[in-house]
C-alpha positions as CSV (number, residue, x, y, z in Angstrom):
1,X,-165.3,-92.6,-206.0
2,X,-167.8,-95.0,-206.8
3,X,-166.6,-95.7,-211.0
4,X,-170.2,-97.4,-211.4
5,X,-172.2,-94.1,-211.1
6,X,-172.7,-92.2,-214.5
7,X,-171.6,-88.2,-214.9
8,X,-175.8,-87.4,-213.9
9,X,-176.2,-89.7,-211.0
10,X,-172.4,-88.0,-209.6
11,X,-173.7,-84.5,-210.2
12,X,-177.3,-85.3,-208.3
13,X,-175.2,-86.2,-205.7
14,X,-173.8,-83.3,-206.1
15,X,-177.0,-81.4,-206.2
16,X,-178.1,-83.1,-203.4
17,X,-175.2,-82.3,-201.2
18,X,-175.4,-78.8,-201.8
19,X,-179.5,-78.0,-201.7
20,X,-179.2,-79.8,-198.6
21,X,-176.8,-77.8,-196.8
22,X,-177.7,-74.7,-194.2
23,X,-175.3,-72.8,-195.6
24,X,-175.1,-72.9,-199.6
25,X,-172.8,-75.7,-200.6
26,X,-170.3,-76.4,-197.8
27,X,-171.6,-79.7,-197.0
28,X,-173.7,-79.7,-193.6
29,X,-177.3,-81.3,-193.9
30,X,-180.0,-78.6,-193.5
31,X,-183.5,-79.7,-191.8
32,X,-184.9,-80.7,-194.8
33,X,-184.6,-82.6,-197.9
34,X,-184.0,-81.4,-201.7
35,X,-187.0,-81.1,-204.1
36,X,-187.1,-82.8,-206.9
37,X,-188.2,-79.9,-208.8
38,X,-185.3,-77.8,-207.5
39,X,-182.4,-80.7,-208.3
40,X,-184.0,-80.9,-212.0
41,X,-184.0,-77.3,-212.3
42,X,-180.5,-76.6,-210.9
43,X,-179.1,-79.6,-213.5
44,X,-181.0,-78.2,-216.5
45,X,-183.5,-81.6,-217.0
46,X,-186.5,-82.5,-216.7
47,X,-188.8,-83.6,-213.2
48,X,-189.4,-87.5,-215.1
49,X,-185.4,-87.6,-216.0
50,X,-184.7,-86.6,-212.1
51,X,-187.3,-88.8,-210.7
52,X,-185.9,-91.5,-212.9
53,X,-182.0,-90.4,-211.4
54,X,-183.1,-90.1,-207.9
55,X,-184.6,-93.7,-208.1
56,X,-181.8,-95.3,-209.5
57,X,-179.9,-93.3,-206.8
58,X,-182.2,-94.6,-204.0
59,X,-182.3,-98.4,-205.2
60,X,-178.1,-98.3,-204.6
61,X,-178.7,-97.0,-201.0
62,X,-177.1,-93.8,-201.6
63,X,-180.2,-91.3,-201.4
64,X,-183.7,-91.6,-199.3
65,X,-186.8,-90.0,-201.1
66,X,-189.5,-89.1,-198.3
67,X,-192.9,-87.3,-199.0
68,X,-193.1,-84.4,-198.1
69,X,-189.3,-84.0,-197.2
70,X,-187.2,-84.3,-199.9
71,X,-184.1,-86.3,-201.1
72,X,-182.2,-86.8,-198.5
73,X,-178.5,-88.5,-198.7
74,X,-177.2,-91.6,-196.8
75,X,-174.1,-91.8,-194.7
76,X,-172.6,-93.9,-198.1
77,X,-174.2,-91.2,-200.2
78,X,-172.7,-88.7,-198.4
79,X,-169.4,-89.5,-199.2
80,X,-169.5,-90.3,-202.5
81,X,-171.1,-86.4,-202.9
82,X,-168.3,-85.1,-201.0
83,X,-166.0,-87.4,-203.1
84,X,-167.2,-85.6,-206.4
85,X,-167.2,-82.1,-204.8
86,X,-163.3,-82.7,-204.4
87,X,-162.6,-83.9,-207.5
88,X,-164.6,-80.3,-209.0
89,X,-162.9,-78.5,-206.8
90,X,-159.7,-79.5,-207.6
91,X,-160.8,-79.8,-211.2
92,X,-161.3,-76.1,-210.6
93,X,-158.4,-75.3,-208.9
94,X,-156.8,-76.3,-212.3
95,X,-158.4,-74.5,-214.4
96,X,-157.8,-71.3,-212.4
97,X,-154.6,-71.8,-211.4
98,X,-153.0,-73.6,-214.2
99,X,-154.6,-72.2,-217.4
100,X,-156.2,-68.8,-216.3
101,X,-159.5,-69.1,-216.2
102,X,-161.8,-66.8,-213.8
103,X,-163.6,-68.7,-210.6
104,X,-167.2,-68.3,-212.0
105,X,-165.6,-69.8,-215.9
106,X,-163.6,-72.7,-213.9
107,X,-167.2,-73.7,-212.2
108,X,-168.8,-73.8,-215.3
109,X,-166.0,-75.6,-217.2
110,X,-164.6,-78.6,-214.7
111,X,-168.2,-80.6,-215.3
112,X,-167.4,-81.1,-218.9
113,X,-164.5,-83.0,-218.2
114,X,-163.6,-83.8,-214.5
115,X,-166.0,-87.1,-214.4
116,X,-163.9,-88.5,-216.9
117,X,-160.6,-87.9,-214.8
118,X,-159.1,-91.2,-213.2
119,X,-158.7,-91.2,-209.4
120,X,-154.7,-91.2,-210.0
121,X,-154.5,-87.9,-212.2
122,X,-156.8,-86.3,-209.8
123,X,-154.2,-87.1,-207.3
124,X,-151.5,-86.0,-209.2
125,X,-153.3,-82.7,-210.0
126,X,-154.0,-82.0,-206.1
127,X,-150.4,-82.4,-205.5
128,X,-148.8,-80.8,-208.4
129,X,-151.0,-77.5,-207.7
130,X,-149.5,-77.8,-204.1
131,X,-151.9,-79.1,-202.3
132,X,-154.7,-76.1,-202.4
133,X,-156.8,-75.6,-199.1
134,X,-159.8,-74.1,-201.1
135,X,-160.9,-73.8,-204.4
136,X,-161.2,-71.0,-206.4
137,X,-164.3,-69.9,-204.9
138,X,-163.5,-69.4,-201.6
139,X,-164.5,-73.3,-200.0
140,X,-162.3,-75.6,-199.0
141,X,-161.1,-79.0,-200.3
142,X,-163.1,-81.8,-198.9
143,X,-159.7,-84.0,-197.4
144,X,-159.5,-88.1,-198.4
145,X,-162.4,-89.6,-196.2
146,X,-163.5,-86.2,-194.7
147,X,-166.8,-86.3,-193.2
148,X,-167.5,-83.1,-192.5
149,X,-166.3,-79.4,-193.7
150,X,-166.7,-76.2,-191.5
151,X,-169.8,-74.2,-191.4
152,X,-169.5,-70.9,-193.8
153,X,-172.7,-68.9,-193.0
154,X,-173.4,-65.8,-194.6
155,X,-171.6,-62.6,-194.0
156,X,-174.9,-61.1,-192.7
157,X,-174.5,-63.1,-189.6
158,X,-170.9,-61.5,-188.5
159,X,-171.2,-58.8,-185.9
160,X,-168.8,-55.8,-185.9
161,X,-165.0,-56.8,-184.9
162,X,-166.0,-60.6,-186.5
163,X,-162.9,-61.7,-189.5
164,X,-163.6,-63.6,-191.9
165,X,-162.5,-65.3,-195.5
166,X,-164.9,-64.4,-198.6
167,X,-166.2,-67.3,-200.4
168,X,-168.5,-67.0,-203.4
169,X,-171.2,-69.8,-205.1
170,X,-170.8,-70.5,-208.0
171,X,-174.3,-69.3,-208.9
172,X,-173.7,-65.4,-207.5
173,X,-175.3,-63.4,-210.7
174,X,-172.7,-62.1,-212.9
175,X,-173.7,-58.5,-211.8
176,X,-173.2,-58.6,-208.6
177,X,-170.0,-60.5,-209.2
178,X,-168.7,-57.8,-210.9
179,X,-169.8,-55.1,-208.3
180,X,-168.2,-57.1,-205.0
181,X,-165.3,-57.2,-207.5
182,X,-164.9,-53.6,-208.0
183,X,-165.3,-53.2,-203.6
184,X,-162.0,-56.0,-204.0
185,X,-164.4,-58.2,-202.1
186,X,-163.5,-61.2,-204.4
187,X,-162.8,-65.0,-203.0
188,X,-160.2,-65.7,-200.6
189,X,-159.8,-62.1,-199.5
190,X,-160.2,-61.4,-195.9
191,X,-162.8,-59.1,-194.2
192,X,-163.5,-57.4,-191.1
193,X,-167.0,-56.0,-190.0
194,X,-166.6,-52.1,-189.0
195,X,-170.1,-51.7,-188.6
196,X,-173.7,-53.7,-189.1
197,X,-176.7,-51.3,-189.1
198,X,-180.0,-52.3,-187.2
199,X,-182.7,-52.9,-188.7
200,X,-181.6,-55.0,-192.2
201,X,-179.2,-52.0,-192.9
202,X,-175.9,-52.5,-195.0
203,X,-172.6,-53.8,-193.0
204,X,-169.3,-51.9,-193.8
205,X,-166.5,-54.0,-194.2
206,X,-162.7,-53.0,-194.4
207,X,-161.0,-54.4,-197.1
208,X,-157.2,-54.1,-197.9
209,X,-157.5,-51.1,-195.5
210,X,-160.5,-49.6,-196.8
211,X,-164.1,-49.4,-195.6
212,X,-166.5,-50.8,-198.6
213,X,-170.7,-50.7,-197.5
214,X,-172.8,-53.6,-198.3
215,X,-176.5,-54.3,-198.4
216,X,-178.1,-56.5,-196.5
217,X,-179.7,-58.8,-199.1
218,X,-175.7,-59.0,-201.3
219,X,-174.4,-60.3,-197.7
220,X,-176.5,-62.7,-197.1
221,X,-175.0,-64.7,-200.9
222,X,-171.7,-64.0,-199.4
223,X,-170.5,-66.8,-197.5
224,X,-167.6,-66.8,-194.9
225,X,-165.1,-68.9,-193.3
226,X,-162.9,-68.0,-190.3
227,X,-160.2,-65.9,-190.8
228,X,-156.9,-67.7,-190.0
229,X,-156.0,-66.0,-186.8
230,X,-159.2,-66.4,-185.5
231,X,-160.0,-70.2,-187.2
232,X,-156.4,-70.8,-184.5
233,X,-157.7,-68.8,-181.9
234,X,-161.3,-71.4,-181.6
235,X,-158.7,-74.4,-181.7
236,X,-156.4,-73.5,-179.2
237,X,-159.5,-72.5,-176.6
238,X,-160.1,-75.1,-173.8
């Protein structure tokens, strides 16, 4: 990670990264750009201090700032981004893990801190929490020089039969938080679709061995990855 770039120029990369993606915040570059207005509202600052950041960002080669399209990052950009989505991550992984904090407190705590961290503790910490796959939300782990991390669309887009891993943003409203909770649809747990009703009806899911119903518009802020047997299933096709 670039040691130059200050805690707001790492998170707009951040930012960037994640408004950027098709499927919200696992890393894979949508069609278009992020607004300025949006990256400024999703830090907490104002649109002249994230013009001002993007700039700065742009003059080092690590951003592009079309008209009309957005903030876009470069290939270097890229991976600095996914460098400091790691590092939170892991930073997260800690603060679950380690000293018992909830997902949605862990997201809101690592910033305060985890741009401070040096490379080598960050190391340390990935290994002493043995090596975690995902953090506590449900994403995985960028890896050391990974380019790329694998698509986690929404749980709408499962058909009946499809299994799947539960991943929640960090910015799912408390509320609803709290009611996937009570279904036991929490990150990391894995699903199954039982049924998906036409026409935007709910999809039931069994979970644990029981079938919970789900509205269409809470799916669709419920990102999935492949569940394990079927993640090996994919690989070991021809």
């Amino acid at each position: 990670m670039d040691a130059t770039l200050t805690k707001s120029e790492r998170e707009t990369l951040k930012a960037v990264w994640r408004l950027t993606s098709t499927s919200g915040g696992n890393g894979h570059a949508g069609a278009d750009g992020a607004r300025t207005g949006d990256l400024a509202t999703s830090l907490g600052v104002s649109p002249g201090t994230m013009t001002g950041t993007i700039k700065r960002l742009a003059d080092r080669g690590l951003v592009v700032h079309t008209p009309y399209r957005g903030v876009e990052l470069t290939d270097v950009g890229r991976r600095l981004a996914m460098a400091v989505v790691r590092r939170h991550r892991i930073v997260e992984r800690f603060l679950a893990d380690m000293l018992g904090y909830t997902w949605s407190e862990a997201d809101r705590l690592a910033p305060t801190f985890e741009h401070q961290l040096p490379r080598e503790v960050e190391d340390r910490l990935f290994v002493a929490l043995d090596r975690p796959a995902t953090c506590p939300h449900g994403f995985p782990i960028p890896g050391g020089g990974a380019d790329a991390l694998p698509a986690m669309p929404p749980l709408y887009d499962l058909e009946a039969g499809d299994r799947a891993v539960i991943a929640l943003p960090g910015s799912t409203d408390p509320d609803v938080a709290i009611f996937l909770d009570g279904l036991g649809v929490r990150p990391g747990v894995e699903v199954e679709v039982r049924e998906k009703h036409p026409f935007d009806g709910p999809l039931v899911v069994s979970v644990d061995g029981h079938d919970r119903t789900i509205g269409e518009k809470v799916a669709r802020l419920i990102l999935v990855r492949p569940a394990p047997a079927a993640q090996s299933t994919e690989e070991s096709s021809p």
